[in-house]
N, C-alpha and C positions, 0 to 999 in steps of 0.2 A: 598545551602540555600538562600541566597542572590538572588541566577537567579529566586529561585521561589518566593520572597519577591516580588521580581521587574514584573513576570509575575502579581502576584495577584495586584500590586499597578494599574497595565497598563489595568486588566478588571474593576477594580472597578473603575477609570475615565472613562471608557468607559461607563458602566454601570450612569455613573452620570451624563456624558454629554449625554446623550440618553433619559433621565428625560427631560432634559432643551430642547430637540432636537421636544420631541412630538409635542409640540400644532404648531411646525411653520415646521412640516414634509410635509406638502405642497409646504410652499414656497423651502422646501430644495430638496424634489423630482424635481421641476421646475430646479430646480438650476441647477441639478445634469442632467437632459435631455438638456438642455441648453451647459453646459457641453461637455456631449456627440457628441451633433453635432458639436460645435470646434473643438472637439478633430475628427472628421470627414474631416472637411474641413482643417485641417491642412495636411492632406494626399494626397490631391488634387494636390497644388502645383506643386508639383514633377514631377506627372504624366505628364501635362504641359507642364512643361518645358523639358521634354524627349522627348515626339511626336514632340517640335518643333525643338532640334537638332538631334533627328533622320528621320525625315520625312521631315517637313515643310521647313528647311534651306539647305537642300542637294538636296531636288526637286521646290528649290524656288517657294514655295507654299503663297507667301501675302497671299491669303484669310485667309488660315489658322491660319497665326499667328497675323492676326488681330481676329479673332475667339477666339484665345488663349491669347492675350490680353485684350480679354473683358471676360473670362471666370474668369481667374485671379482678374482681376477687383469686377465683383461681389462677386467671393469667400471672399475675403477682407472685403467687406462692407460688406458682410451678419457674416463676422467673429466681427468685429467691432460694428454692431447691437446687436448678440447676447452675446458681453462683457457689452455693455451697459445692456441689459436687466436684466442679469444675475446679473452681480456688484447691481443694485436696489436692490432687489432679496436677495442678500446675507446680501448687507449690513442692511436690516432693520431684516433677522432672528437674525443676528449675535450680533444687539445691542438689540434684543429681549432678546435672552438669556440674555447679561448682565447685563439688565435690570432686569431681575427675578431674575436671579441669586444674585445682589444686594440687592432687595427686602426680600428673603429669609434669607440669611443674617442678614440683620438688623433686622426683623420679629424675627427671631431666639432668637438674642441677645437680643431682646426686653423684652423675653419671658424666659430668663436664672436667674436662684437665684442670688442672691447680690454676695453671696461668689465666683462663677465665676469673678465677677469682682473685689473682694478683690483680685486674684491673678493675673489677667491681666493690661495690660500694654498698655492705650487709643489707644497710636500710631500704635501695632502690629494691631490693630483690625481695626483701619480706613486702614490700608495697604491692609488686605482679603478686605473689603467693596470695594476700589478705585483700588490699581492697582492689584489685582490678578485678578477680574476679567476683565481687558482690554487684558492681557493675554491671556484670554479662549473665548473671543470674536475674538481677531488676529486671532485665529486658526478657529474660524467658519468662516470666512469672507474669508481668503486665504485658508486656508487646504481644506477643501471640496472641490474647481475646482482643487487644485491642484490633490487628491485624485484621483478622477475620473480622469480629462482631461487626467493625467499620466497611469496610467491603459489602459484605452483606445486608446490611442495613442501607446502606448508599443506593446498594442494586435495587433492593425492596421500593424504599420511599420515591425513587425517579420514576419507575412503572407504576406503582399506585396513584401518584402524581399528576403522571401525564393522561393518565384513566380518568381524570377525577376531573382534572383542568389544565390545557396542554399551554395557556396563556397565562396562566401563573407560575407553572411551571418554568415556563422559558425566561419572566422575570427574575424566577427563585433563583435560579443558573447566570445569573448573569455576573454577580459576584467572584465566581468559583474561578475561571481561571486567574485573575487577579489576585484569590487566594492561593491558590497554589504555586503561583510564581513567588511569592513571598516567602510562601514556606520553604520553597525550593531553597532564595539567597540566603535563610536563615540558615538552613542546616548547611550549605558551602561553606558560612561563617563560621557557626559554632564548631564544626569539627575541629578546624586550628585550633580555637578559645580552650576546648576539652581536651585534645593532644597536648597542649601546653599545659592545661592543668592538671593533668596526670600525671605528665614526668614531673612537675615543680612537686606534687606531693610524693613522690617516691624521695627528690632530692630531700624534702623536709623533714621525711620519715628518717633516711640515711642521716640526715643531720641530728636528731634526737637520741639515733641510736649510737651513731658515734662520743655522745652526749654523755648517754647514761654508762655506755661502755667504758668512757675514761674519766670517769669523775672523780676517781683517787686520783688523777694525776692534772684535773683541773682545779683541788683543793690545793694539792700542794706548791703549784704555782698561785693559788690565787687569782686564777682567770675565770673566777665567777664573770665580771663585767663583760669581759672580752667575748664570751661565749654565750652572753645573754646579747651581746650585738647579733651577732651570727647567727642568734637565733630570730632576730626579729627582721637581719634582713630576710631569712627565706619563707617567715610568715607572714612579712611584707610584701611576697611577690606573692603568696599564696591568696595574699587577699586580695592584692589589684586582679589578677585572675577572678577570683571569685564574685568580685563588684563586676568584673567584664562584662562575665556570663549574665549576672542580674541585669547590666545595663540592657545587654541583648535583647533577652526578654522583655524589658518595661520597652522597649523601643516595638519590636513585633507584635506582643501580644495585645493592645489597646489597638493597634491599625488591625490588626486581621478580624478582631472583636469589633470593631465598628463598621467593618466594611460587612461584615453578616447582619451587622444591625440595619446598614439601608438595604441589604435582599428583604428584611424583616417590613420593612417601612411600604419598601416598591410592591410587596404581595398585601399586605394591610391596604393601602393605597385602591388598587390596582380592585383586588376582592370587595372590597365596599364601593366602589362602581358599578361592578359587575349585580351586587346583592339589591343596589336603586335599582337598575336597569332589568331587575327579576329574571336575571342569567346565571343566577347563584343563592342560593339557598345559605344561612347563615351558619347551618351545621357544618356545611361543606367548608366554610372559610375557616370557622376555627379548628376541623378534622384537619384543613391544609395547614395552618401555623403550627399545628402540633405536628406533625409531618415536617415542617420547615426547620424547625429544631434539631428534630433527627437529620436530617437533610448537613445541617451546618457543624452539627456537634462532630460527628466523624473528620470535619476539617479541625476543630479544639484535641479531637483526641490522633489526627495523623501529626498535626504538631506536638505533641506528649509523646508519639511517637520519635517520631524525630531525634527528639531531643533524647528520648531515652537509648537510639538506635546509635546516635555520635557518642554519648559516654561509653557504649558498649563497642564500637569501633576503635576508638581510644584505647581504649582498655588492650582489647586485642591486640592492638599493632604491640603496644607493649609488652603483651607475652608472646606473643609471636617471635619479636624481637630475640626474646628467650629460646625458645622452642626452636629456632635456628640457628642457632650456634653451635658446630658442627664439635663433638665431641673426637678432641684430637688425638687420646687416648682409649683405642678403642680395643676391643678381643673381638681375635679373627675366629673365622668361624669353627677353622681347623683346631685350636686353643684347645692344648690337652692340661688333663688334672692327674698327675703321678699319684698311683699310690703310694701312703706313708708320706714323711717329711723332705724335705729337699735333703743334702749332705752339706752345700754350705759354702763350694769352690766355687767364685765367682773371677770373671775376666771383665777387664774393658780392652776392646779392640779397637783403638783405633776412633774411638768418639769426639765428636764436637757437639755443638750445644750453644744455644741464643732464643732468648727469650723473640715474640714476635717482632718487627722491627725495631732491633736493638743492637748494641756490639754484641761481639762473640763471648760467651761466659766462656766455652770451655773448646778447647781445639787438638785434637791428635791426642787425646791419654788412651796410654796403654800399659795394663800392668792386670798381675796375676794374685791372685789371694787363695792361698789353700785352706783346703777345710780344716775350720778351728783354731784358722791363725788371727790374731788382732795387729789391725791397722788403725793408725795414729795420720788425720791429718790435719796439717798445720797451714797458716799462712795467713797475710795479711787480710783484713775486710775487706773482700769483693773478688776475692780472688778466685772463689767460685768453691768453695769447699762444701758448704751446703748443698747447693744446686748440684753436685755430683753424686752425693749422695743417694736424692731425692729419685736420679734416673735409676737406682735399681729396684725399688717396689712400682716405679714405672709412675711418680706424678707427672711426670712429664718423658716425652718419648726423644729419644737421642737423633739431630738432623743426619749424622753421619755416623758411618762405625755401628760396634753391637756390644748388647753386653750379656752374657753367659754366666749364666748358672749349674752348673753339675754339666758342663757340655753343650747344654740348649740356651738357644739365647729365649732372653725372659719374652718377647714377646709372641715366644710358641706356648706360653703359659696362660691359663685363664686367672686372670686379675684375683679374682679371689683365692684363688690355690697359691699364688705368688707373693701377695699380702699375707695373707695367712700363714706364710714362712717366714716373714721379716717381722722384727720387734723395734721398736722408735721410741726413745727416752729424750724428751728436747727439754731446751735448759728452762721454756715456762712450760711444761706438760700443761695442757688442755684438761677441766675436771668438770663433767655436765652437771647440771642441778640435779642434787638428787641425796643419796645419802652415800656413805663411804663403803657399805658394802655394794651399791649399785653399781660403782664409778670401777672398783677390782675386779667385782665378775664381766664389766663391758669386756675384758681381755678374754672371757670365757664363761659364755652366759651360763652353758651348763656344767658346771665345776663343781664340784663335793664340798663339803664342808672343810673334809679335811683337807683338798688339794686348794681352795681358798688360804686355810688358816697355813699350809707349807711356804704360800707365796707371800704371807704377809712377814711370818717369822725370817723369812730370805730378805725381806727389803727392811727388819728391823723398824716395823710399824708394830709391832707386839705392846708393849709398854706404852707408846701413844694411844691404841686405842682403847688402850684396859682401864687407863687415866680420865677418858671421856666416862660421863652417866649414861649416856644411849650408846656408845660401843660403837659397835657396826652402822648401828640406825641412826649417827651424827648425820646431820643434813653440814654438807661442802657449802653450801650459796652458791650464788649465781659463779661461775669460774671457776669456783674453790675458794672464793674470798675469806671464809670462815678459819681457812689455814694455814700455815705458813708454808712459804719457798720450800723450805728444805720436807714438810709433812708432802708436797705437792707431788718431790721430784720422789720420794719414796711408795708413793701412793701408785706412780705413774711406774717406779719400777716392779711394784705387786703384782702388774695390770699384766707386763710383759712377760714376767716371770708365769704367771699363770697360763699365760696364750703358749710362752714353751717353744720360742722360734730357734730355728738354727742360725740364722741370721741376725745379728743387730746394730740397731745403728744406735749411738748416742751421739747427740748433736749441743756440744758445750752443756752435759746436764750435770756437772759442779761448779758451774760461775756462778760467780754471784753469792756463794752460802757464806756463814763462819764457818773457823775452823771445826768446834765440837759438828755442825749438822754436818760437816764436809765427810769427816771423819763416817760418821752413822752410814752416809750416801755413798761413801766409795765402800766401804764393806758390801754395802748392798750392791754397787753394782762391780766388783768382784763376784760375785756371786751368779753374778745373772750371766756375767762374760765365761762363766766356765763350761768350758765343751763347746763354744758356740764362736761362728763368724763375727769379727767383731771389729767394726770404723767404727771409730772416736775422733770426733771434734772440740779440741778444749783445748783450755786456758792455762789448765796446771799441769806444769809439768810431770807433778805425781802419778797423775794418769799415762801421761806422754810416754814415763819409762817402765812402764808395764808392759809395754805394746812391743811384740816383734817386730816391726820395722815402721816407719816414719815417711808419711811421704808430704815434700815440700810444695807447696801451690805457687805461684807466682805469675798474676798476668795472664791468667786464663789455663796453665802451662802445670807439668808434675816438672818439678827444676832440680827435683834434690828428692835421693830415696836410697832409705838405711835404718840402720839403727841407730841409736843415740849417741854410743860410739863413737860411729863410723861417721855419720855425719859432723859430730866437733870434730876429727881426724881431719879432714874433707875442707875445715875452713871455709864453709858457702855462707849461705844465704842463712840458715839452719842456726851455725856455729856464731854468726855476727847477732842474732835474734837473741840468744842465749848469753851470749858474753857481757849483752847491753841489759839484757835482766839482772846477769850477775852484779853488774855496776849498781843497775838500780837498788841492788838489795833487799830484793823483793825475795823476800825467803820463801813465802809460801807457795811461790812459780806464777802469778799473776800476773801477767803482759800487760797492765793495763793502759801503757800509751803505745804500746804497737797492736793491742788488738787482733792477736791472733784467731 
């Protein structure tokens, strides 16, 4: 069962590197005749050097081995031309591939549901992007000459060989299937050793980056120790792994290296018998040991092989792994693009909603939002207020029910025509490295100057950035680290306001500020909600009673919908949330042990 796991793993990398192989099958045919004639001229040699101790040094023949001197000569340099050619040659297929292979990759992930990356792990995934495929590039760059030139030199040296001496020959060979049985158990071995050690280095890479990604929040606990454990156990396994591999090695390579050394002995042996016995000419026996070399080294370099063919296997399975995971959020083919903007009426009819094997987040909502009305939704953590939101730009697609936009349900829209209608303010806006004009225009790469500077005067970033020395051209850091919460959630509302959707969602983006940022950020996003569809998720009440109507979450469930009103009228669920804030005394509207 296993032997034929292992056959099917070995055609379907094949099968995959043969994709990546088409568009640069030029340059790799070249290669490969390129190749061929190496593996030619490495036959030559010998020949040479046999006419000159059979012939040319016993009939003190100078012309001759000045002849063979320059024959040798050329052989070299036309060997040494066509490495250089060849090497160009390889090395731009070989970074071809990994350069698509990257591309696709990322294109992939690009193109994959949110929930794929609810369960994945940043660092596994830049490991397949970075180093799996340097792996499967090694092997196009070295494996292919070695492929061929080994092959070919094998076929060469056995026929010249058996021409030259069929009894030394059959000595020479006597080694070989012993070797290749070996090479065989090793590469069954090493494939596990290299699959294990590719995923432990994606896990290590996830581990570093989780690392560096939360180091403000491993200083302020003070779990430097605890996270330099964790780090050494998974470079502790990176290195038992890695001593594996070496062990491997020191264990095969010395046995298959001495077992060529007794063919080396048995032809030695066997030829100086034959040269007493005047059946053999002395040229001839060392024309064969140099022959024998060639003869053996193809087995040094099918093992280099090997070993370079299991990393690049490895590797694969791992992107592969990627490359099939079926994007569950997909546009049909029929996916139309409205002209102009959406108007902003949206419905849920009837939706449920569950992550992969999980309880149900979301079961039976149904309700109606007209154009340019603002909705407010509330309820405890986990009650699914988020995650409904998210299904109408479509991160995730609804198991039941639908949900409609202007009439059409979103997934008659093409993804980007549907995003490109909706605006998301979340309470950490996302800010890429880069500078703070780069991070406002991502909402709208191609934007005026002045419809830039409208959207920043809207989010009340005017006065922050005039305050900076480089203005616009401030570099954020890595996240935005360089600014604070409240610059973050303004920056992020610049971003929105610029893009100009009819739709928006904010998802708790005044938690967390003081009052004076709170104050600057609800004007702003006043601002951004006018004319516009508008769910809010939050904490403060402020926002809560701006909003035409309210609607309450509970357990998966809408339990309670109204106005602010209507609901304390209503005595629910709503009204008890609000009664027990008033106790709290929490003036500002901050829920913060119910956690709205």
């Amino acid at each position: 069962m296993e032997e034929g796991n292992r056959t099917s793993s070995e055609k379907s990398a094949l099968r995959y590197f043969a994709g990546y192989l088409k568009p640069f099958r030029r340059h790799f045919g070249t290669a490969v005749f390129f190749s061929g004639i190496s593996a030619l001229l490495n036959l030559l040699p010998a020949q040479v050097i046999r006419y000159i101790l059979n012939e040319a040094i016993p009939n003190r023949n100078i012309r001759f081995c000045i002849y063979a001197a320059g024959i040798l000569v050329v052989t070299f340099f036309l060997r040494s031309l066509i490495l250089r050619f060849r090497t160009k040659l390889v090395t731009r297929m070989a970074q071809g591939i990994a350069a698509n292979l990257r591309r696709d990759v990322f294109f992939h992930m690009q193109r994959l549901s949110l929930s794929f990356f609810d369960n994945a792990r940043v660092g596994k995934l830049l490991s397949r992007i970075t180093n799996d495929s340097v792996f499967i590039q090694q092997f196009f760059t070295s494996g292919s000459h070695i492929l061929v030139a080994t092959a070919l030199t094998f076929a060469g040296v056995i026929v010249i060989s058996l021409h030259m001496n069929w009894q030394l020959t059959l000595i020479a060979i006597i080694p070989m299937p012993v070797l290749m049985a070996l090479i065989r158990r090793y590469s069954r071995i090493a494939h596990k050793i290299y699959r294990d050690l590719r995923t432990q280095w994606g896990s290590f890479t996830a581990r570093i980056n989780d690392n560096l990604g939360g180091i403000k929040e491993i200083k302020s606990f003070a779990r430097e120790e605890y996270e330099e454990g964790r780090f050494n156990d998974e470079n502790e396994q990176a290195y038992s792994l890695g001593v594996g591999v070496g062990e491997l090695d020191a264990l095969y390579d010395p046995i298959i290296e001495f077992i060529g050394y007794l063919g080396t002995v048995l032809v030695v042996g066997l030829g100086s018998w034959l040269i007493f016995q005047g059946e053999m000419q002395l040229g001839d026996l060392v024309a064969f040991l140099l022959y024998l070399d060639l003869l053996y080294d193809p087995l040094w370099r099918v093992n280099r092989l090997v070993n370079m063919w299991e990393h690049a296997r490895a590797a694969s399975d791992n992107i592969s792994s990627i490359m099939s995971v079926p994007t569950e959020v997909y546009e049909f083919p029929q996916a139309i693009e409205a002209t102009g903007s959406l108007r902003g009426a949206v419905e849920f009819k009837d939706v449920s909603f569950s992550y992969r094997e999980k309880e149900v987040i979301l079961k039976d909502l149904s309700f109606e939002v007209e154009e340019g009305e603002r909705i407010a939704v509330v309820g405890v953590t986990g009650s699914g207020k988020t995650t409904m939101l998210s299904l109408i730009p479509r991160f995730y697609d609804v198991d039941k029910g639908a949900i409609v936009i202007d009439g059409r349900d979103v997934r008659d829209y093409k993804l980007s025509y549907l995003r490109g209608n909706i605006g998301i303010v979340q309470q950490d806006p996302f800010l890429f490295s880069g500078t703070i004009k780069e991070n406002i225009l991502y909402g709208k790469p191609d934007a005026s100057e002045e419809e830039m500077e409208k959207a920043v005067k809207g989010a009340n970033l005017c006065a922050f950035i005039e305050s900076l020395p480089e203005g616009y051209c401030t570099q954020v850091g890595e996240r935005g680290v360089k600014i604070s919460g409240g610059e973050k959630q303004r920056l992020a509302i610049a971003r929105v306001l610029l893009k100009n959707p009819p739709i928006l969602i904010l998802d708790e983006a005044t938690s967390s500020l003081d009052s004076r940022t709170e104050i600057l950020v609800q004007q702003a996003l006043e601002r951004l909600m006018e004319g516009r569809t508008t769910f809010v998720i939050a904490h403060r009440l402020s926002t809560i009673k701006n909003t035409n109507r309210i609607l309450v979450m509970n357990h998966a469930r809408i339990v309670e919908e109204g106005t602010h009103e209507e609901l304390i009228a209503e005595d629910g669920l709503y009204a008890h949330l609000y009664k027990l804030q008033f106790e709290l005394g929490d003036q500002a509207g901050l829920l913060t042990s119910l956690e709205w």
